[in-house]
Each structure stands twice: as C-alpha cells, then as structure tokens.
C-alpha beads as a LAMMPS data file, in Angstrom:
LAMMPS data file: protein, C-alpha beads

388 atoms
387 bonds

1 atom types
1 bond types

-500.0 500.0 xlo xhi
-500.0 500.0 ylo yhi
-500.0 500.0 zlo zhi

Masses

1 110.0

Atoms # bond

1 1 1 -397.885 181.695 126.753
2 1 1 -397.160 178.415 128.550
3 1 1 -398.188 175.540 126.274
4 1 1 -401.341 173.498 128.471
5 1 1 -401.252 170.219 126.347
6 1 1 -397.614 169.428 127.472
7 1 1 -397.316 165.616 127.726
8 1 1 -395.918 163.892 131.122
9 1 1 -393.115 163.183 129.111
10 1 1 -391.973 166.978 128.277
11 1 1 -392.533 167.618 132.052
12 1 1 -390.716 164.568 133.568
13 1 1 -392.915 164.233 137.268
14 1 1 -395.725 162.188 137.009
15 1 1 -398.782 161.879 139.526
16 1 1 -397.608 158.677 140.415
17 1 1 -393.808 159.742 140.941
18 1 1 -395.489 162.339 143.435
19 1 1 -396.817 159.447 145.192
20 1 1 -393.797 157.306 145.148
21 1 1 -392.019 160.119 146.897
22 1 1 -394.373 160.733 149.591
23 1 1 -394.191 156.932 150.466
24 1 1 -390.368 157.003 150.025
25 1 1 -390.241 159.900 152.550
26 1 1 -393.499 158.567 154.884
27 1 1 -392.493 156.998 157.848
28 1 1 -394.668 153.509 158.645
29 1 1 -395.669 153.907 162.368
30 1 1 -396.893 151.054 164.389
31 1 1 -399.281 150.361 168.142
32 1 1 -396.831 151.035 170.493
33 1 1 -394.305 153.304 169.206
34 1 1 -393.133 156.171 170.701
35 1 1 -392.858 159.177 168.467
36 1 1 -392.250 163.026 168.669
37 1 1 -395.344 165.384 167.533
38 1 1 -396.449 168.872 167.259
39 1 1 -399.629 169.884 168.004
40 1 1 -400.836 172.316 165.336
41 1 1 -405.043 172.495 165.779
42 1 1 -406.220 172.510 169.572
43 1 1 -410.005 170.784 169.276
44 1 1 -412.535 170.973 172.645
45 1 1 -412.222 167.174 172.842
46 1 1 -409.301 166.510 171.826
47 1 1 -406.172 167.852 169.326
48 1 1 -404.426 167.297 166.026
49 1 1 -400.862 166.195 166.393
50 1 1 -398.533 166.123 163.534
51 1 1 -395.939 163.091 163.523
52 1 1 -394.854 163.330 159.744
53 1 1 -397.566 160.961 158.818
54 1 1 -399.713 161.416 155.764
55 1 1 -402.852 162.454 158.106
56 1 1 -402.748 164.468 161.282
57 1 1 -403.099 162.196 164.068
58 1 1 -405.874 162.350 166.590
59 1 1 -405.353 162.466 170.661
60 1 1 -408.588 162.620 172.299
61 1 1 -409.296 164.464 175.940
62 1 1 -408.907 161.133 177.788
63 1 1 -405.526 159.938 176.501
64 1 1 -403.800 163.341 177.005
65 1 1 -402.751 162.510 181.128
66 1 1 -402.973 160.017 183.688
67 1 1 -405.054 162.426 185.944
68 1 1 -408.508 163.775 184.897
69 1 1 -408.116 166.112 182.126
70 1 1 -411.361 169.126 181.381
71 1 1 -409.853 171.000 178.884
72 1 1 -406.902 170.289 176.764
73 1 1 -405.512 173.337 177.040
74 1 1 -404.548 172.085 180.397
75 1 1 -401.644 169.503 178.601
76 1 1 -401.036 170.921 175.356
77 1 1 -400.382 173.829 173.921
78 1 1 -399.825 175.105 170.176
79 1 1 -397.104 174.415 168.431
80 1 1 -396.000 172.310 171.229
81 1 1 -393.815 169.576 170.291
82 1 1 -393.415 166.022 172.714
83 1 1 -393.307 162.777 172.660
84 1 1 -396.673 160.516 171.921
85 1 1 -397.465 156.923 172.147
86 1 1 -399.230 155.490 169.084
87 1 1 -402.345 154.197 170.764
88 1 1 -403.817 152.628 167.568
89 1 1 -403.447 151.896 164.044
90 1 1 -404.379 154.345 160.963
91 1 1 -408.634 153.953 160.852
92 1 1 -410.663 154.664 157.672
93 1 1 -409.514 157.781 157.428
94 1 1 -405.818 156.810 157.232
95 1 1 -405.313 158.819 160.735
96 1 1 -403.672 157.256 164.211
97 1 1 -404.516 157.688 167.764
98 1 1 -402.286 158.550 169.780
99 1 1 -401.570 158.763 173.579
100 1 1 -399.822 160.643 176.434
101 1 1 -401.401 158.800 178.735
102 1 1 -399.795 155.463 178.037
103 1 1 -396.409 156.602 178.338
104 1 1 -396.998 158.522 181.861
105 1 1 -398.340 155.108 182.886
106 1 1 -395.252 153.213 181.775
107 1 1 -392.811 155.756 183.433
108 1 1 -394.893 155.981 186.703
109 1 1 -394.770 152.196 187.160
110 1 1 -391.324 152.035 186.208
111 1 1 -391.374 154.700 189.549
112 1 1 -393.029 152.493 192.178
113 1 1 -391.220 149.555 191.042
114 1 1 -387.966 151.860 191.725
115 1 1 -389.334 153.402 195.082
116 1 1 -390.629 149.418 196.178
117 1 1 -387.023 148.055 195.610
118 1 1 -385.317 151.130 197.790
119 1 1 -388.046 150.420 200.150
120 1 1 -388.993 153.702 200.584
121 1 1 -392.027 155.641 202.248
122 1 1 -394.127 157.437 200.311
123 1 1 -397.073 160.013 201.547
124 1 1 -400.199 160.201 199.571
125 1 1 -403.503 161.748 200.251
126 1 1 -406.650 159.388 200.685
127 1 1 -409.302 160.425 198.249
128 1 1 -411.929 157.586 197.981
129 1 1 -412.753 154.666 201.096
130 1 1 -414.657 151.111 200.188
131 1 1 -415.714 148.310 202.221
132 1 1 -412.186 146.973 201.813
133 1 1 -410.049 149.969 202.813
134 1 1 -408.813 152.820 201.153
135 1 1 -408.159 154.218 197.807
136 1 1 -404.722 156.946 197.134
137 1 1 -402.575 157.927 194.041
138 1 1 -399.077 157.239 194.218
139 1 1 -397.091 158.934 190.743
140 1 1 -400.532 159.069 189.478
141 1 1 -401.541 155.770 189.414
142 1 1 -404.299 154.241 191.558
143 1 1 -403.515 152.676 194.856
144 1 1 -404.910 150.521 197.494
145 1 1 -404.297 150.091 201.372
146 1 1 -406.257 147.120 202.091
147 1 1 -408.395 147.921 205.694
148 1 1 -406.219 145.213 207.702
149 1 1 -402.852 147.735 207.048
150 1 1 -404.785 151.114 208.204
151 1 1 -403.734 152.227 211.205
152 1 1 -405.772 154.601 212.939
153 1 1 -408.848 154.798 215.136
154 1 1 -410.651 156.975 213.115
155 1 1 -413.720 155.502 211.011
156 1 1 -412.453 154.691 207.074
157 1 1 -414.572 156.994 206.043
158 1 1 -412.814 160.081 208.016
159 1 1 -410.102 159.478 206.210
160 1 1 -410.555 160.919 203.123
161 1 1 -408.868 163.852 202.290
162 1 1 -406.103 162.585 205.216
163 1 1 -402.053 162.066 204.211
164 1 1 -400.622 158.947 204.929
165 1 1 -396.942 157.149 205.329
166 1 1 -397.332 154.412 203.257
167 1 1 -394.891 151.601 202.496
168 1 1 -395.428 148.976 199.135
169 1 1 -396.798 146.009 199.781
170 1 1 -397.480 145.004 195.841
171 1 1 -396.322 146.280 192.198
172 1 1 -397.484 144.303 189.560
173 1 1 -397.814 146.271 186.622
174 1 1 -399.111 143.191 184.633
175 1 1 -402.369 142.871 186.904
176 1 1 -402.608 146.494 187.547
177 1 1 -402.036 145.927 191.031
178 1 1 -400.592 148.547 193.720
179 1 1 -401.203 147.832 197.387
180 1 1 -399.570 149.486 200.100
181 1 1 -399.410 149.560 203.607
182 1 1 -400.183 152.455 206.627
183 1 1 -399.473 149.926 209.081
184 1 1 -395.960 149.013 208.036
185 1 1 -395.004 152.430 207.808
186 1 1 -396.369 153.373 211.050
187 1 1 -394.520 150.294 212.652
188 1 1 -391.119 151.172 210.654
189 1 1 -391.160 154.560 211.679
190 1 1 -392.083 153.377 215.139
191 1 1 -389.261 150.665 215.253
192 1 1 -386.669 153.461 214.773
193 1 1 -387.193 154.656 218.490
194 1 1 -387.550 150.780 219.743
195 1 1 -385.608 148.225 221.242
196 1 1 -385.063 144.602 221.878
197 1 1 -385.425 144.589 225.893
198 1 1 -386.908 147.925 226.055
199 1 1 -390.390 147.349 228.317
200 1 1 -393.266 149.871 227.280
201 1 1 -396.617 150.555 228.168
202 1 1 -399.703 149.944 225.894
203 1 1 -403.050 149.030 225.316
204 1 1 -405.203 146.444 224.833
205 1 1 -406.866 146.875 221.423
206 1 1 -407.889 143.014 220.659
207 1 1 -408.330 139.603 221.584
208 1 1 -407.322 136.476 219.334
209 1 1 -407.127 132.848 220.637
210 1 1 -403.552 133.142 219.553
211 1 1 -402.730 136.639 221.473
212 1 1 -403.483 139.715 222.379
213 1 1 -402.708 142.476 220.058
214 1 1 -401.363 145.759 222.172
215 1 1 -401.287 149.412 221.072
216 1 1 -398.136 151.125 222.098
217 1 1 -398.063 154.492 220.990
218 1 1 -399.937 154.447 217.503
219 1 1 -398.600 150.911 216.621
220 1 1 -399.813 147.409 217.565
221 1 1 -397.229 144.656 218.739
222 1 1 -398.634 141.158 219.230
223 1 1 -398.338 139.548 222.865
224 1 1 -398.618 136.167 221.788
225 1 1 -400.413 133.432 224.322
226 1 1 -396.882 131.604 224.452
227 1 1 -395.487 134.776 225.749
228 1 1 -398.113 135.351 228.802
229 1 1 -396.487 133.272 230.981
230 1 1 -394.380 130.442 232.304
231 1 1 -397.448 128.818 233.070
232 1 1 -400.180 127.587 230.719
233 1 1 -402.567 129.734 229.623
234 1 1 -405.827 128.384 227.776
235 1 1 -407.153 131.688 226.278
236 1 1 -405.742 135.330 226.607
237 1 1 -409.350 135.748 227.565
238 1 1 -408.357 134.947 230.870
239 1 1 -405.731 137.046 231.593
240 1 1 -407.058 140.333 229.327
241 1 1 -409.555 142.682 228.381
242 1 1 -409.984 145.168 226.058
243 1 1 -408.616 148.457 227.054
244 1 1 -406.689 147.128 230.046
245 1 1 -403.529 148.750 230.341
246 1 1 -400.380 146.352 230.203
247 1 1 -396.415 146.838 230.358
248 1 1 -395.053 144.506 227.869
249 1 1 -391.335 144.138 226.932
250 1 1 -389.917 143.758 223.681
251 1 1 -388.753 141.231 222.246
252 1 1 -388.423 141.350 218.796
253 1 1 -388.736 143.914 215.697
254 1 1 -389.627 142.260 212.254
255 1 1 -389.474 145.951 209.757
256 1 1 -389.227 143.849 206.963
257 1 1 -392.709 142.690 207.905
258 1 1 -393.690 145.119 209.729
259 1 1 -394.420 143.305 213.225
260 1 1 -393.684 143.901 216.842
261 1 1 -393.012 141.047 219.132
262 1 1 -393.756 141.525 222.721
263 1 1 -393.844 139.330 225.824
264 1 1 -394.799 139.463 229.440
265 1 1 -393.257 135.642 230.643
266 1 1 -390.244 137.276 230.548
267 1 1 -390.714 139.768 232.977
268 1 1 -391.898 136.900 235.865
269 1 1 -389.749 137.486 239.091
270 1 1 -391.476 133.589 239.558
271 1 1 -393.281 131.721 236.641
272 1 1 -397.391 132.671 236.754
273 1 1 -397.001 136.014 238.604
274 1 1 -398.783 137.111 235.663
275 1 1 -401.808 134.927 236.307
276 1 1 -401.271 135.135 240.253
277 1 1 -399.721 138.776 240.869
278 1 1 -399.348 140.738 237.933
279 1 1 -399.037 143.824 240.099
280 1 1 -395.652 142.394 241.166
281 1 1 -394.193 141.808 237.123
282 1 1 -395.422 145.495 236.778
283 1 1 -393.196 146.444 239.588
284 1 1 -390.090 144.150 238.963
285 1 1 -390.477 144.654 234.787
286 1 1 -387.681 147.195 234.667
287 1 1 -385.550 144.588 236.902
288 1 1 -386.472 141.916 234.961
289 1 1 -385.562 143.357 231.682
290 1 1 -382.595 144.194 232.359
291 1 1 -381.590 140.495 233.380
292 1 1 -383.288 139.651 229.987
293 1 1 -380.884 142.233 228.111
294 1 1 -377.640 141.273 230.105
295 1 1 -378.801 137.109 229.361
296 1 1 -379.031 138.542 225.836
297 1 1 -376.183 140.439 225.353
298 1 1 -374.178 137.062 226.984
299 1 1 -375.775 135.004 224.556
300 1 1 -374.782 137.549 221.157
301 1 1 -371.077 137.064 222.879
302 1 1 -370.925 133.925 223.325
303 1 1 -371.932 133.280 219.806
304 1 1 -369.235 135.523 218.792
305 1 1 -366.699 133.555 220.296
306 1 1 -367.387 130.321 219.102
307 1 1 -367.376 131.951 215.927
308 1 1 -364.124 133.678 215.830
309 1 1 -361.343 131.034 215.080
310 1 1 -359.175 130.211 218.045
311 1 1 -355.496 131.276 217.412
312 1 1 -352.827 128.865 218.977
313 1 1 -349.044 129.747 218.957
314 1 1 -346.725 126.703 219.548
315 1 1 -342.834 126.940 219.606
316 1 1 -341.564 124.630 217.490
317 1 1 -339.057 123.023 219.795
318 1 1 -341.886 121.458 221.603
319 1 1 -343.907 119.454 218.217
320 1 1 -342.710 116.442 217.313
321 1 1 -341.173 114.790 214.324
322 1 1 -343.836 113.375 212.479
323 1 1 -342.550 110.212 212.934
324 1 1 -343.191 110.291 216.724
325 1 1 -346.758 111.469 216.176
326 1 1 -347.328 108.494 214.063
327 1 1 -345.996 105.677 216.626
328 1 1 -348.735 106.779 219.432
329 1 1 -351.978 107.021 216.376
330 1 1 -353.572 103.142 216.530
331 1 1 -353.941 101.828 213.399
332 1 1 -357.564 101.900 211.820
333 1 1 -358.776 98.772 212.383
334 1 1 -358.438 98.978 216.142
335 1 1 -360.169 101.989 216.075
336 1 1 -363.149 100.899 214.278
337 1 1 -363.622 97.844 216.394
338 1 1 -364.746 100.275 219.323
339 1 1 -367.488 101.971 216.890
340 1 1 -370.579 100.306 217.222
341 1 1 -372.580 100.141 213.902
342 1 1 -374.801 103.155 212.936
343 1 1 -378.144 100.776 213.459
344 1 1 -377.334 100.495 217.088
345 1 1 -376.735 103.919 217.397
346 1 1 -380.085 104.806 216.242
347 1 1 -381.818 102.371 218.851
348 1 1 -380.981 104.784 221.575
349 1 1 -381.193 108.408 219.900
350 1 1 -385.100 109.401 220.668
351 1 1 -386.650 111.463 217.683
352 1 1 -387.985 115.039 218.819
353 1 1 -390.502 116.446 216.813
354 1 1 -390.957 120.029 216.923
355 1 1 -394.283 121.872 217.892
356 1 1 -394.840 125.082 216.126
357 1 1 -397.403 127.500 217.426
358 1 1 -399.771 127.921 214.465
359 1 1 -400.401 131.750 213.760
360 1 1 -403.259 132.532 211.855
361 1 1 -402.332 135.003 208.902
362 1 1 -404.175 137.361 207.979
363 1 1 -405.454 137.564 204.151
364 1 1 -406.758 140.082 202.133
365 1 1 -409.405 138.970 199.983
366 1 1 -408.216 140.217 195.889
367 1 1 -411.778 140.762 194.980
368 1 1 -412.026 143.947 197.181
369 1 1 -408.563 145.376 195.856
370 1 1 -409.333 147.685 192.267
371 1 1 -406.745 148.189 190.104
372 1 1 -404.411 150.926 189.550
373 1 1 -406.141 151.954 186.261
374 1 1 -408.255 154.486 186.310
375 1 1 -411.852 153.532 185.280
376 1 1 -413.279 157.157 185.879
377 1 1 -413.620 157.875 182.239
378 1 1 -413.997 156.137 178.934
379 1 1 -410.574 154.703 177.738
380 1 1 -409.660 154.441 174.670
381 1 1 -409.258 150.867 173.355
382 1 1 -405.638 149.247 174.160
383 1 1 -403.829 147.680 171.179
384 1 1 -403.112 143.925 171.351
385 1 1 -399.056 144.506 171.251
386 1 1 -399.262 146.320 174.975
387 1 1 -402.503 144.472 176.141
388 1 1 -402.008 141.772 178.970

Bonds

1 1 1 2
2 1 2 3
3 1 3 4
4 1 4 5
5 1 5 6
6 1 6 7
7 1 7 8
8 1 8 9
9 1 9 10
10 1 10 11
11 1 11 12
12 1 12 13
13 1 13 14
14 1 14 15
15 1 15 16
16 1 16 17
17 1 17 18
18 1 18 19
19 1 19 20
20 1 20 21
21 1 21 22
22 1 22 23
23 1 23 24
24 1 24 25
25 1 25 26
26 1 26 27
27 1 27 28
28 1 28 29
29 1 29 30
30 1 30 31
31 1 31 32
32 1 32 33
33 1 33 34
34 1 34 35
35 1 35 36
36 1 36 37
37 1 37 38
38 1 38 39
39 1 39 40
40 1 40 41
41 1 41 42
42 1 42 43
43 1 43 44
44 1 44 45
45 1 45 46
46 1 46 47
47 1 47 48
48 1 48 49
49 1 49 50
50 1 50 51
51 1 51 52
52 1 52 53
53 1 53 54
54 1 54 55
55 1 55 56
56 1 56 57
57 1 57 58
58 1 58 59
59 1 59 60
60 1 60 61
61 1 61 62
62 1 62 63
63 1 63 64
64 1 64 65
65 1 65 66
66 1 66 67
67 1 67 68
68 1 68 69
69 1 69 70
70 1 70 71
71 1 71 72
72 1 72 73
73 1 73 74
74 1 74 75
75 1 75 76
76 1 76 77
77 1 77 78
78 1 78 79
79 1 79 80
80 1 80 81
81 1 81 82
82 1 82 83
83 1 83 84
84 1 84 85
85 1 85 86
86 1 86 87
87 1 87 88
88 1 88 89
89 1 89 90
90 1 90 91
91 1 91 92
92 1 92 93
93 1 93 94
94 1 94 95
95 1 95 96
96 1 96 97
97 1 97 98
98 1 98 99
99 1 99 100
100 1 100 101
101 1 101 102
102 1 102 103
103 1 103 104
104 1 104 105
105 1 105 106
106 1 106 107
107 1 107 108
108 1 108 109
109 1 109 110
110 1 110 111
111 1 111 112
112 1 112 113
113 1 113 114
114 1 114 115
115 1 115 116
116 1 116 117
117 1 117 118
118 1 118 119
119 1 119 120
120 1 120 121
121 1 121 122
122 1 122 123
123 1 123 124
124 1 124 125
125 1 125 126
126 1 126 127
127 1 127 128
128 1 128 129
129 1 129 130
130 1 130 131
131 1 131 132
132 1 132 133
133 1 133 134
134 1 134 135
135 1 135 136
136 1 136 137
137 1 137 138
138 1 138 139
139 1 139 140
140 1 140 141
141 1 141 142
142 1 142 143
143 1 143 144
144 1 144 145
145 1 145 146
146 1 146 147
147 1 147 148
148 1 148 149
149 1 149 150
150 1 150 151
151 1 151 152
152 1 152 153
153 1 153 154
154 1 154 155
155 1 155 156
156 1 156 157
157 1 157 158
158 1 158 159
159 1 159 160
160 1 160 161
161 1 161 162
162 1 162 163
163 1 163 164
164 1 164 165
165 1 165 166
166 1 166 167
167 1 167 168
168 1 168 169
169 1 169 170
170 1 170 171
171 1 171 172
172 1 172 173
173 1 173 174
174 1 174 175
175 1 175 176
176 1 176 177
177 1 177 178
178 1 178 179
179 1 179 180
180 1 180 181
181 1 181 182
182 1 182 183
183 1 183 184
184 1 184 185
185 1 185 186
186 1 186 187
187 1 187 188
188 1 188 189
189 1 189 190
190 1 190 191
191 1 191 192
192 1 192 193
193 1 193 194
194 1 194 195
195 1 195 196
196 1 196 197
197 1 197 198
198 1 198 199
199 1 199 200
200 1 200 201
201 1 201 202
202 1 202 203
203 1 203 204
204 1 204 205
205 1 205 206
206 1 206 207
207 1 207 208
208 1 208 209
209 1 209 210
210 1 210 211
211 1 211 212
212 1 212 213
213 1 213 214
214 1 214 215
215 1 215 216
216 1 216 217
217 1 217 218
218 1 218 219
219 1 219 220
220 1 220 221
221 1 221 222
222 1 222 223
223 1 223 224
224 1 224 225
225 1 225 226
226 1 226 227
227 1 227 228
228 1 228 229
229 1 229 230
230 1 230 231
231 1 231 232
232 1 232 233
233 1 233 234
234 1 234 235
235 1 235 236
236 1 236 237
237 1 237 238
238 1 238 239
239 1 239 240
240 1 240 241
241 1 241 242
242 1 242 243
243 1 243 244
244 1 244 245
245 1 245 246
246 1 246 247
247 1 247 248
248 1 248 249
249 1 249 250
250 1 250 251
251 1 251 252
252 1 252 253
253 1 253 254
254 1 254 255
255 1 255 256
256 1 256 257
257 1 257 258
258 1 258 259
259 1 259 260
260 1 260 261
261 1 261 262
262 1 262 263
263 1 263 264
264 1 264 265
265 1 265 266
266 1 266 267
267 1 267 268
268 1 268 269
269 1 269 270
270 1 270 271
271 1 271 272
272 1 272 273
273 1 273 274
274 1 274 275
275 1 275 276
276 1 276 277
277 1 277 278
278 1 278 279
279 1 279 280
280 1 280 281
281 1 281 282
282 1 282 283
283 1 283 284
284 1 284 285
285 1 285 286
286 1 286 287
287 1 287 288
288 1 288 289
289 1 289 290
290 1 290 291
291 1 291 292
292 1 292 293
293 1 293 294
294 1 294 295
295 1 295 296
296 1 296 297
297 1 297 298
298 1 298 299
299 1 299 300
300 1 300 301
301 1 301 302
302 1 302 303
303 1 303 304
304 1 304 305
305 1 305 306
306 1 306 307
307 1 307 308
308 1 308 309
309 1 309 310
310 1 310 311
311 1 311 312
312 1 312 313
313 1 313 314
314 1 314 315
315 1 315 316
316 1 316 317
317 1 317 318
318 1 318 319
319 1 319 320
320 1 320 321
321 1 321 322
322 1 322 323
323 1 323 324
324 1 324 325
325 1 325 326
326 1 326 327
327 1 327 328
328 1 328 329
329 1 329 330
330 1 330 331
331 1 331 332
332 1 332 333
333 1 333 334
334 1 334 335
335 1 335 336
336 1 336 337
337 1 337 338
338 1 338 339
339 1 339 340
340 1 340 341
341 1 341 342
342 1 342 343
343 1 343 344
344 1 344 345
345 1 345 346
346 1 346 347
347 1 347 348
348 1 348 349
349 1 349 350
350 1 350 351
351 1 351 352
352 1 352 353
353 1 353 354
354 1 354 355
355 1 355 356
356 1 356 357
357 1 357 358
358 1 358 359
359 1 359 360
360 1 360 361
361 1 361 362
362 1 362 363
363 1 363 364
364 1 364 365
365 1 365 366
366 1 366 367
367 1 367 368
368 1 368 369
369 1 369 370
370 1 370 371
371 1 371 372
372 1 372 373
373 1 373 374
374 1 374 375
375 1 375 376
376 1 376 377
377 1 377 378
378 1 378 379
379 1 379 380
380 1 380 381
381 1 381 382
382 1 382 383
383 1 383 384
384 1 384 385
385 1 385 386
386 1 386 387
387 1 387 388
C-alpha cells in the first residue's frame, strides 16, 4: 500500500518546481510576432489555436482573411498547422489574439509595392462606385481609381461588376492608401501602337481654355491652344465644338504620365489655314507630316553628330616642333588688352525671359479617396507596436 502522508521531501517535485518548469519551457510571445499554430477546437465565431502558450489562443471570424470570411471552416481546418500574427497581448484570462489577417495584409502590400516598382498592369474587377470614382481589390486589399483616371463613356455606376487595366498611381501602406489609374493604362496600352508624326483621327470630347481634349480611339490626347495654329487663337471655343471630328498629329507620348500630345499648327500648308481653311490641313495633313517627321528625324541626326567626337588623323611630318607653335601664340597680356571687361559685355546682352504656358493640373481631392482597409466588419483592435 503506497504510503499517502509522504513529505515533498521523500518525493523530490514540488508544486512549485512544476511551475518553474512550465515557465522554463513557456515561450513569452509579444504584439506583433509571427508564430506557427495548430488549430485544435473549430468555434462558429472563431477557433482555438495552439502556439505552445500556457492558454489556447483565440482567432476570431474577422481576423482569419483579408476577404470576408462566413464560416471558419472556410480558412481553417483541424489540426491545421500555419503561421499566425499575435494580434494582442494575453487578456484576463491569460489567452492571446491572434491574426491571419494581419500578415496577408503585410505580404499583399509588400505585392503592390513590388508590382508599382515593375510598373506593371494589373486587371481587377470594379465592385463598389462613389461620388469620387471607383472602388476594386488589388491582392486583396482595397483600391481606388479616382473618377478623373476612368476612362470610359459609360455612367460610374455601370461599371460595377466591369474588369479593368489598371496602372498604380499610389502605395502608401502607412496611410492605407492605393490609387490607381484606368486612364494610364488605357493610354500605355494605346501608346504601344502610336507614333511621334503619326496623324490620326479623333474626337472632340471637351473644351478647356487651355485646349481641347480629343478622343482617338478609347484614349484622350490634349490639343493644346498653342498647338491650333500659327496664328493666335483666343479660346479653342472658336475653332471647336464638342463632337466635331478633327485629324490631329502626334507629337508627343508621355507613358510615364500617361499623356498624349497632339497638334494641328503643324500640319498648316500656310500659318491659320486652320482658322481660315481647315478643309485644306485635312487634305495636306499626311503631306505635312511627313515634312514634320523628315525635319525631325534631321534634327535627332544632327544632334547625333555634334555629339559624337570628331576624329582627326594628322601625319606627323606636317606638326610642328613645339617650339615653332610657341613663337606665333601672343603673349597674354596682348591678348587680354582686346577683351573688354565683363561689365561692358553685359550692357549689350538683352535678358530673355521665358513664357511658359500655364497648364492647369488636375487634382484629386484626398477626402473622396477611402483607404485600402477594409471597414466592412468589426476589426479587431490594432496593437500600438504595428499601429501608425
């Protein structure tokens, strides 16, 4: 019969040597961490997760993906083992929260940032409009094309449900900013089959004081009032209306920013034939444009030469001894006494200032763009070590 009043001496393991070797063997777990757990109790809100802590942790519905979650069964599955981002510190109960969420977040902005430096094109579907533009998930997270960079005739509204090329205009992770751009992607795509010189036809689709903005073929280039014609032009009221139909040449493609310059002066047979015949620059364009690309291409030459370094070959026979080359060289100070001083120089030398045409730009106001977080559902609270 085993002997029940053995002291803690005889048996050598106390209660509080138990202890000390749970807490030698615990790990200490902090907001932030990244851990690997297996789930091993499956709740209808939520599951247990266990990380080697004294307590199960706890990952509720919300925090278990980046998309809208109904049942957990639709992440996680028994005995399941992953990684999990500690969400929040032990509670009353001793136990953690923890996260999946979080760490799709952190790799899906590490993503865009990735896809924004190759300057790629992504496609995403739209699946909410505002009175600012359009809402789309790119990697998960919550994007914004602000109305200025959609490109289409259709109402905003229409679009939902639509896929769209899209090109980054903003990553910042910190503000949980995305915006992107239909427009530039449009244009990019559109710029492939383009040329400098190349004379299109196109649209009419608006009227600024600074230009007229012209659709050719799904993309809108910008004739700007400079580029009319020779002569002066007070408005492009005056020389345009909406939905008149226009050949235009090009004359320059901007992909970085996504803009199309075009121009109609240089396709004058005589300066203001737009204003006084514009039948004729329709006729003579092609003509035209083809002086413009041959002045061009002499230009991109010429530059070329007076870039490359001129090679000269002498025979040696013919240079002479330095000491010849020094006899015809005047000294200095007769030079100098032909230079006139730099104050009288500057008497006759007129100053130029130069006149820039001032282009409106257009802005997008930052109240109407929402953040990439999702705000569909409760959240759980955000520790201060990964808060902004």
């Amino acid at each position: 019969m085993v002997n029940q009043n053995l002291t803690a001496t005889e048996i050598g393991f106390t209660h509080e040597d138990f202890a000390a070797l749970l807490d030698k063997y615990d790990y200490h777990f902090s907001p932030g961490d990244v851990v690997p757990g297996t789930v091993f109790s499956i709740e209808p809100r939520g599951a247990l997760i266990d990380i080697g802590a004294k307590t199960a942790a706890y990952i509720p519905i919300q925090e278990m993906s980046i998309n809208r979650v109904d049942s957990p069964e639709e992440v996680l599955q028994s005995n399941e083992t992953r990684e999990f981002f500690i969400l929040t510190d032990e509670n009353e109960d001793g136990q953690l929260t923890l996260s999946i969420r979080r760490i799709e977040y952190m790799r899906a902005w590490e993503r865009v940032r990735q896809l924004q430096a190759e300057d790629a094109t992504v496609r995403s579907g739209v699946f909410a409009t505002n009175r600012g533009g359009a809402l789309v998930r790119i990697e998960g997270l919550r994007g914004f094309i602000p109305g200025s960079h959609i490109s289409t005739r259709k109402p905003k509204e229409e679009l939902v449900g639509e896929d769209l090329p899209l090109k980054f205009l903003e990553v910042d992770e910190e503000r949980n900013r995305l915006v992107l751009s239909h427009r530039r992607a449009l244009v990019e795509r559109k710029m492939n089959r383009l040329e400098v010189g190349e004379v299109v036809i196109g649209t009419v689709r608006g009227i600024k004081p600074y230009g007229a903005f012209i659709d050719i073929g799904g993309v809108s280039g910008l004739l700007h009032i400079s580029e009319i014609s020779h002569e002066h032009i007070d408005t492009p009221h005056s020389v345009f209306n909406v939905n008149d139909e226009v050949k235009v040449m090009i004359i320059d493609l901007d992909a970085e920013r996504g803009r199309i310059s075009l121009s109609t002066k240089q396709l004058e047979p005589e300066p203001g034939d737009m204003i006084k015949n514009r039948d004729l620059v329709y006729d003579k364009a092609e003509e035209m444009a083809a002086k413009y690309r041959e002045q061009l291409l002499a230009k991109q030459q010429g530059a070329t030469a007076a870039a490359a370094p001129a090679e000269v070959i002498a025979d040696e026979d013919d240079i002479p001894p330095a000491a010849e080359l020094d006899e015809d060289i005047p000294p200095a100070a007769e030079l100098e006494e032909d230079i006139p001083p730099a104050a009288e120089l500057e008497e006759d030398i007129p100053v130029v200032a130069a006149i820039e045409t001032e282009i409106p730009a257009a802005t997008e106001t930052e109240e109407e763009i929402p953040v990439a977080t999702e705000t569909e559902e409760e959240i759980a609270p955000v520790p201060a070590a990964i808060e902004e």
